[in-house]
matplotlib code that plots the C-alpha trace (Angstrom):
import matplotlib.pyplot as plt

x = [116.1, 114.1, 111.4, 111.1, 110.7, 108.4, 106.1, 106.8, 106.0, 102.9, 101.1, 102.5, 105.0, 104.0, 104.4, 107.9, 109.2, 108.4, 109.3, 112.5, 115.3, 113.4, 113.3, 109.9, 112.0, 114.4, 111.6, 110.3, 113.6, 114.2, 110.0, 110.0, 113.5, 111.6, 108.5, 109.0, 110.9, 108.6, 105.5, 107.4, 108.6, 104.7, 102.5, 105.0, 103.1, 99.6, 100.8, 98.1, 95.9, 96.2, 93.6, 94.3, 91.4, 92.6, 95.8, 94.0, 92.5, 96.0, 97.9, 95.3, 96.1, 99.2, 100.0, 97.1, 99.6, 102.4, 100.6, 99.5, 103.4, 104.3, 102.0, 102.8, 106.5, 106.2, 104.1, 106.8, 109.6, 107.2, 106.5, 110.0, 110.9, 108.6, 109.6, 113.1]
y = [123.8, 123.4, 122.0, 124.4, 127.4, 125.1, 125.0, 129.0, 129.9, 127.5, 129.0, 127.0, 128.7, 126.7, 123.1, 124.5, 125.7, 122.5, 119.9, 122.1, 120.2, 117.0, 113.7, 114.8, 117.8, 115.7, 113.0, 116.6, 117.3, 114.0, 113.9, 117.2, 116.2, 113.0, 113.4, 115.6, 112.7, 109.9, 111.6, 112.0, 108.8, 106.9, 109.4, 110.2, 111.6, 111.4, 114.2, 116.5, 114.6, 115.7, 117.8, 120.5, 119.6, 116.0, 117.1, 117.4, 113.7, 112.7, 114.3, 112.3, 109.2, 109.4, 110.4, 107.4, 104.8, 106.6, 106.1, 102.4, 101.8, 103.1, 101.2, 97.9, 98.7, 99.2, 95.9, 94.0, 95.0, 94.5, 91.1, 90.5, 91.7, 89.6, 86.7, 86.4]
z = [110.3, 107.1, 108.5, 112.0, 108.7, 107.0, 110.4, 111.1, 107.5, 107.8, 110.9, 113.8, 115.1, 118.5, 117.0, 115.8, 119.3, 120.8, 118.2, 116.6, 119.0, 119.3, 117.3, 115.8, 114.4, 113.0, 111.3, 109.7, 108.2, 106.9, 105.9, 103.9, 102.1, 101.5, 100.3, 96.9, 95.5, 96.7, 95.6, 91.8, 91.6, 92.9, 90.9, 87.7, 85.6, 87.7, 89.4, 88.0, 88.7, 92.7, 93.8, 97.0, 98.7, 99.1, 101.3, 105.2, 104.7, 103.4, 106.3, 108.3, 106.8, 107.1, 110.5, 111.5, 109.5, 111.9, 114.7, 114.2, 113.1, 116.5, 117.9, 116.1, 117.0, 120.6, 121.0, 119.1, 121.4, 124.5, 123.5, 122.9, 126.3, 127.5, 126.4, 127.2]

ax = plt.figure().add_subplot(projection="3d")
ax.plot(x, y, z, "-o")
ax.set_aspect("equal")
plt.show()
């Protein structure tokens, strides 16, 4: 639910219609509940050291490592049904 507001409040009120009862809907919720802690406990005290203009490349990044994890996890589980 969080995260469907989060997309709403953000400007994509489309993205949050069509992920809101989907498994991408639930990896936002667990994401955003996530990330706050994660980013406090790998930056500490680095924090202001983040600059605004460095969050589109980030989101880039990471959804690329997603992607490529997806990838590496689909080929793993092809192989393996492959082989038996």
């Amino acid at each position: 639910m969080r995260a469907t507001l989060a997309l709403v409040l953000a400007g994509h009120e489309a993205l949050a219609a069509l992920w809101m009862h989907h498994e991408m809907g639930a990896f936002l919720e667990e994401f955003f509940s996530a990330l706050p802690g994660e980013l406090h406990e790998a930056l500490g005290d680095r924090i202001g050291d983040l600059r605004p203009r460095w969050a589109i490349g980030t989101s880039r990044l990471v959804a690329r490592m997603l992607s490529k994890h997806i990838d590496e996890f689909a080929d793993r589980d092809l192989s393996l049904a492959i082989g038996r």
